[in-house]
C-alpha positions, -999 to +999 in steps of 0.1 A: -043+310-580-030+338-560-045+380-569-016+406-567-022+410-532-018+377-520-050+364-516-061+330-532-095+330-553-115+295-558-115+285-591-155+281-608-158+246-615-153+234-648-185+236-673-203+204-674-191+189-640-225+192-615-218+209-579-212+182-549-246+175-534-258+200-503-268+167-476-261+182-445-299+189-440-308+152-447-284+141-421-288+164-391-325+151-396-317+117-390-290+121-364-320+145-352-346+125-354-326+090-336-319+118-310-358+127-303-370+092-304-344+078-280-347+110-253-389+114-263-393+110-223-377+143-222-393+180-228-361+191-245-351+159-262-392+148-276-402+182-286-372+204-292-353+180-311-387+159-328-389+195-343-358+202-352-356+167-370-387+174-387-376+213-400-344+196-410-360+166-427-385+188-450-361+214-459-335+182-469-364+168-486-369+200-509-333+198-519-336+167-529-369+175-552-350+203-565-315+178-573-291+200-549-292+173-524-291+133-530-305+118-497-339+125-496-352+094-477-326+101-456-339+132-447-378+118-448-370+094-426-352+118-399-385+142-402-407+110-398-389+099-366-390+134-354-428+136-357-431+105-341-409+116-305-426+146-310-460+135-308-452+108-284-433+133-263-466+154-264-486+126-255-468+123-221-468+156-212-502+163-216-505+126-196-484+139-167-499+176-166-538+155-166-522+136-138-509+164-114-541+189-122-564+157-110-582+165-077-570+133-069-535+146-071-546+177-052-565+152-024-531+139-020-507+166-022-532+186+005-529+150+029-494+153+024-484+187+033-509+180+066-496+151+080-477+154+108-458+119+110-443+090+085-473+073+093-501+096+082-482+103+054-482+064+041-516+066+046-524+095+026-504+076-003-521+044+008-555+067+000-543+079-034-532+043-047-565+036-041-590+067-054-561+060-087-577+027-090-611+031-087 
């Protein structure tokens, strides 16, 4: 229906018919969530997205308590998936960051940057496979 000046105006919906459901949160957890679990190797795609999927999985969840949204396990299961590259993500980076703060990491790095041919150098690797081991 057009106003005077042109301009359209949405009709209200007519009593007893129930607003379409609000999913969108529910699915950009999952697609989310997929994302993060498949790219969990990754700062960006482990932590930024696990907690992205997991923001957008709760807040679909609570629409889906409150009857605006109609894919709630949708959206549980995209903020579950996110936790879990999330937490696996921060597993590995706390790994790796162990790893290169470990004196033998700094043994090896200092053998490194003082070795003056291809030689010494496989030795100071040669060195580090070793004090890894033991």
């Amino acid at each position: 229906m057009a106003t005077p000046h042109g301009h359209s105006q949405q009709r209200p919906a007519p009593a007893g018919t129930a607003p379409s459901p609000r999913n969108g949160f529910g699915v950009a957890a999952l697609v989310l969530g997929l994302l993060a679990l498949i790219t969990f190797w990754t700062i960006f795609g482990g932590i930024a997205l696990g907690v992205l999927a997991l923001a957008f999985g709760v807040l679909g969840h609570r629409r889906k308590r409150r009857g605006e949204a109609t894919n709630g396990t949708m959206a549980l299961v995209g903020a579950v998936t996110g936790l879990l590259a999330l937490l696996a993500s921060s597993v590995m980076l706390i790994a790796g960051l162990t790893f290169f703060n470990s004196e033998e990491f700094k043994d090896y790095q200092d053998c490194a940057d003082h070795a003056d041919t291809q030689s010494e150098r496989e030795k100071c690797a040669e060195d580090f496979g070793e004090d890894v081991t033991e």
